[in-house]
N, C-alpha and C positions, 0 to 999 in steps of 0.2 A: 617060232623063231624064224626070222629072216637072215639074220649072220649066222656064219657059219665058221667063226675063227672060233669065237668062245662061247660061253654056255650064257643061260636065261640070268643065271645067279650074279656073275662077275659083272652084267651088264645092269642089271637092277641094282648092285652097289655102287656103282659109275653113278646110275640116275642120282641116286640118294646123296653121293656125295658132292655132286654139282646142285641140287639143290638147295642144300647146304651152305657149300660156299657164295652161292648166290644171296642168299638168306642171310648171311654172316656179311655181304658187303653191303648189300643194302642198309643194313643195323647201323653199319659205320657211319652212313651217308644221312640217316637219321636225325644219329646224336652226338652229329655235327663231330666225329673223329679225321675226319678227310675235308684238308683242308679245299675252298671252294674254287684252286686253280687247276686242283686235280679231278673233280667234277667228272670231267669227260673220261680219263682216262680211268675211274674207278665204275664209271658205271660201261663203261669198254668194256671192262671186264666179267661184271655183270651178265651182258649179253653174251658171252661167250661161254657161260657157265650153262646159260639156260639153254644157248645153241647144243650143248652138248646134251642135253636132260633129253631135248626132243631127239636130238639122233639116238640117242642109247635107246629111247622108248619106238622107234621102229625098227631099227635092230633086233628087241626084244619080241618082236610080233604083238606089238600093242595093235588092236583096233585101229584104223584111221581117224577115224572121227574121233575115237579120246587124247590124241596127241595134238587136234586142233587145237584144243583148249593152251596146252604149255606153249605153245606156235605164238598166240596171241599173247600170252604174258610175255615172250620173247620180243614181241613187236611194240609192245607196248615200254618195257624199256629199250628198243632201238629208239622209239620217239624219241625220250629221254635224254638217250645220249645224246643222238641229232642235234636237239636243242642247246642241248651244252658247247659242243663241238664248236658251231656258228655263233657263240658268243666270244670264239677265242681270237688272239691276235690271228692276222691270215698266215705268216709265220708259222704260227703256234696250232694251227689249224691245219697247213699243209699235208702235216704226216696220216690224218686222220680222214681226209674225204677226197683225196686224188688216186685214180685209177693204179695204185701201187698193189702188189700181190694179195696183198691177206684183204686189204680192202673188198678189190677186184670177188676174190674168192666167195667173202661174205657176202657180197652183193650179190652174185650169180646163186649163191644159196638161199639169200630173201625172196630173193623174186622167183626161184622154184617154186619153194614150200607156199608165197601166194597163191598162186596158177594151180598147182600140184594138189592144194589141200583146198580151191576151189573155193576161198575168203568173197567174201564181198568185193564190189567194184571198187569201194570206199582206200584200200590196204592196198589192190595196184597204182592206186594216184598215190597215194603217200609213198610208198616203196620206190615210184619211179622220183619223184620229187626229194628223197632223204640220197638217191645214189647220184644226182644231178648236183647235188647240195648247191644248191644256185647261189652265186652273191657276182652279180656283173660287177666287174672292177677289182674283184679283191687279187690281188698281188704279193708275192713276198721275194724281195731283193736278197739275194747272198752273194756278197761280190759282185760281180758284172755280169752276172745270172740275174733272172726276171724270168718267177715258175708264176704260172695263174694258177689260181688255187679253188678248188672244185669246179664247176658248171662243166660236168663231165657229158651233158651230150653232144653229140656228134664227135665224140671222139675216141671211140671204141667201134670196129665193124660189127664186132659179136654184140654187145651192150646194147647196141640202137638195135639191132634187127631182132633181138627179143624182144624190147620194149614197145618197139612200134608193132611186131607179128602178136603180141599181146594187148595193144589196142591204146597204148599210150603215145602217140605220135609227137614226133621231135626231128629233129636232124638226122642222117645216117653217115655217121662217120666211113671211111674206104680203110683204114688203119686196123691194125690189132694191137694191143696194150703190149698179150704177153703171148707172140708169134709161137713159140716152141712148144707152147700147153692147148693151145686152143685153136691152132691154125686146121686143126682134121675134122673140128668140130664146126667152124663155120663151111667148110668145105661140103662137110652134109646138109646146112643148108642154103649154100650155092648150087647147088647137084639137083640134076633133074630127077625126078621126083620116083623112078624105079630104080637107081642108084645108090639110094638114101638109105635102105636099109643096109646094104655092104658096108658102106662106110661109116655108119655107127657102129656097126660090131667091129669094125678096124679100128675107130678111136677107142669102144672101152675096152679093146683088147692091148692099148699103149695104156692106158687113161692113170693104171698104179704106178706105171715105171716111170714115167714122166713126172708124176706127182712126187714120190719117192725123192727125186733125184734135189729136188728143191724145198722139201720140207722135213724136219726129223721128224712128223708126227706121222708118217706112212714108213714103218718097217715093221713089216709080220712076225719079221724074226726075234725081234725084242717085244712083244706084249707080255708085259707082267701084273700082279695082282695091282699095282699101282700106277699103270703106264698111262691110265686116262682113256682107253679106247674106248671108243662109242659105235664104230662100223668103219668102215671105208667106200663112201657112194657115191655115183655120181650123179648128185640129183640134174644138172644141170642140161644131162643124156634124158631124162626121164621129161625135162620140161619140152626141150625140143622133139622130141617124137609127140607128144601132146599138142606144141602148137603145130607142128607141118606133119602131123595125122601120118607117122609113119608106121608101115608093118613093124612088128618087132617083133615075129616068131621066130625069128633067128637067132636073135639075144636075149631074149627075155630069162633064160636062166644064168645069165652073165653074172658072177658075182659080183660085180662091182654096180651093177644097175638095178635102181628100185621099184620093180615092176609095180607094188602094189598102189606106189603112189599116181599109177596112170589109169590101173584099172581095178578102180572100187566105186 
């Protein structure tokens, strides 16, 4: 076991039952139940079932290597959506591939569990390419607002300097998306290089109550047989101490940090 809120059982019936519901939308998607405007947003969901199967399955102290496997079914329907996403009006498209929180979020967790579970070079160009969602020109007017809609590089500080400190070069945006969650975490890697470990154990030591503050899906104090938890981690702590090679004998038993995904 690596979590320590709840037991091996409550989180193998998590797995089970996002595989499940995974299993149950796809079926829909099949035989033609969902109609094909909703595409993107049924196979959204999709991905976020399975996002869950592989957290619940390192939570439970699965193996590293056997969680690769759900990682890649996981990726393999991001494609999927991707692909649906960029067939939609830019409009229609907006909500779905602009640097907005849950977006932001996902992406920071794709491109961990790349690096993290150490895929092929093949899954970093796509990963970087599906968070870019590139379409030069595309636009959507709402009143006398004009949002551009995806080609998110260079325009996240944190977002490029992973992408690029991982080998996928691009623009480096000077910005943050979302200042209040992430501003400690590029700060570690601005910081000279004996600094770094302090200041990660500073951000995962904020990293719950900050997250808390902005999602219902982080409070300890409501986990019930049906709440959906699957862990609470910061992989995103875990990728950067892996690309800028930092000590982490100071936090390494942080509860919020996934040590085993840096060193197996």
């Amino acid at each position: 076991m690596r979590d320590q809120v709840v037991g091996r059982d409550y989180l193998r019936r998590q797995e089970e039952f996002y595989r499940e519901a995974c299993a149950e939308r796809l079926d829909d998607l099949a035989t033609g139940q969902i109609p094909e405007k909703n595409y993107a947003a049924a196979l959204y969901s999709s991905t976020k079932y399975m996002m869950n199967v592989v957290k619940a399955r390192y939570s439970g102290g699965d193996p590293i290597d056997t969680v690769i496997h759900d990682f890649e079914g996981y990726f393999s329907l991001l494609e999927r959506y991707h692909e649906e996403r960029m067939k939609l009006d830019p409009c229609m498209r907006l909500q779905w591939v602009n640097l907005y929180w849950g977006n932001y979020n996902r992406s920071l967790w794709e491109l961990s569990c790349v690096v993290l579970l150490r895929l092929p070079a093949e899954f970093l160009s796509r990963v970087a390419e599906i968070i870019d969602a590139r379409d030069p020109g595309a636009v959507c007017k709402s009143g006398r607002a004009l949002y551009e809609v995806g080609n998110n590089r260079g325009k996240d500080a944190l977002m490029d300097a992973l992408l690029n400190k991982c080998g996928s070069p691009g623009p480096q945006g000077s910005e943050l998306t979302h200042k209040s969650h992430y501003k400690k975490l590029l700060a570690v890697i601005e910081a000279e290089p004996d600094r770094r470990p302090m200041l990660m154990k500073k951000y995962l030591n904020g990293w719950y109550a900050i997250h808390k503050r902005y999602s219902s899906f982080f409070d300890l104090d409501k986990i019930t047989e049906d709440s959906g938890y699957c862990g609470y981690w910061s992989f995103e702590s875990a990728l950067v101490v892996k690309l800028w090679n930092i000590d982490d004998s100071s936090f390494r038993d942080h509860p919020h940090y996934p040590v085993d995904l840096v060193h197996w």
